[in-house]
N, C-alpha and C positions, 0 to 999 in steps of 0.2 A: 251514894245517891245514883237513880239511872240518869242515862244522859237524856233521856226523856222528861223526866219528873222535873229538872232542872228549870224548864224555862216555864213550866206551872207556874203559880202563885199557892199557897200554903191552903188557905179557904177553900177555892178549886178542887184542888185534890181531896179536900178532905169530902168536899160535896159528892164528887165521883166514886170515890170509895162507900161514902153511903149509899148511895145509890148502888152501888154492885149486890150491895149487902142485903139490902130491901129488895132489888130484884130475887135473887140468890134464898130471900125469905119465902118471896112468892112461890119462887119455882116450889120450894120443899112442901111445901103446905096443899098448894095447886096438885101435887105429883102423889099424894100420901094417899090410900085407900082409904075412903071415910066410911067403912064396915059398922055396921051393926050387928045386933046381937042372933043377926038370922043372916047373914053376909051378903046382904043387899046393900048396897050403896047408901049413906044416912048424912045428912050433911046437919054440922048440928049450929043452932044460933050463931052460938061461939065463933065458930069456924067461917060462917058468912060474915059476922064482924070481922075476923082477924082477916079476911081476903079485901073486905072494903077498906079497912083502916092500910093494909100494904097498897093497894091501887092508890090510895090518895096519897100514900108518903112519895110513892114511886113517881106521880104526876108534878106532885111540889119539888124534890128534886130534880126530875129532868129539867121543869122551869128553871128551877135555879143555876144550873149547867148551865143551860141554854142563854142565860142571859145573866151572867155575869161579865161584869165589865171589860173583864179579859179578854173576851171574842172581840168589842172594840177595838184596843187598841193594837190585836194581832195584826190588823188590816185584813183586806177584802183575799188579797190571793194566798194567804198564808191560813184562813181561817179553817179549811177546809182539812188540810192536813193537820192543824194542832189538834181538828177534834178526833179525827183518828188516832191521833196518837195520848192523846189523854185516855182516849177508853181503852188503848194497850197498857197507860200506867196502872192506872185505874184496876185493871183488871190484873194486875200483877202479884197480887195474895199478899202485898207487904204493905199495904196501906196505899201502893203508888206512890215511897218515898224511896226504894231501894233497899238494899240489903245496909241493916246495922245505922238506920234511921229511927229518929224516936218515934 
């Protein structure tokens, strides 16, 4: 486990890892040529649902980060540095639990 992930709580992490991922959905979707059959730009239904449906997972998750009970009892001057350093677990490709975590 990193020495960061450690003072997480389990939920947390797992929220932030989602959120990487739903972000990380966005990007690839946002970023992909929507060509049609003449290669002009074509955005199709689908593809405006699937960018509505990641903004709103993207938005429920940040909430949920944002307001889980853990920013409470971190206190006021400590709060600021666990959320940076959750979004370095987070953002650590293992889930934010460390190398050889389940």
């Amino acid at each position: 486990m990193s020495s960061h992930s450690a003072s997480f709580p389990e939920d947390l992490l797992d929220l932030q890892q989602q959120l990487h991922q739903a972000q990380a959905d966005f990007h690839a979707l946002a970023t992909a040529p929507p060509w049609g059959a003449e290669s002009a730009p074509v955005f199709t239904e689908e593809a405006v649902d699937q960018v509505e449906e990641l903004w709103e997972r993207i938005r429920e998750l940040t909430m949920a980060v944002n307001e889980h009970p853990y920013w409470t009892a971190a206190g006021d001057g400590r709060v600021n540095h666990a959320r940076r350093g959750l979004r370095v677990v987070g953002g650590e490709g293992d889930g934010g639990r460390g190398a050889g975590a389940a």
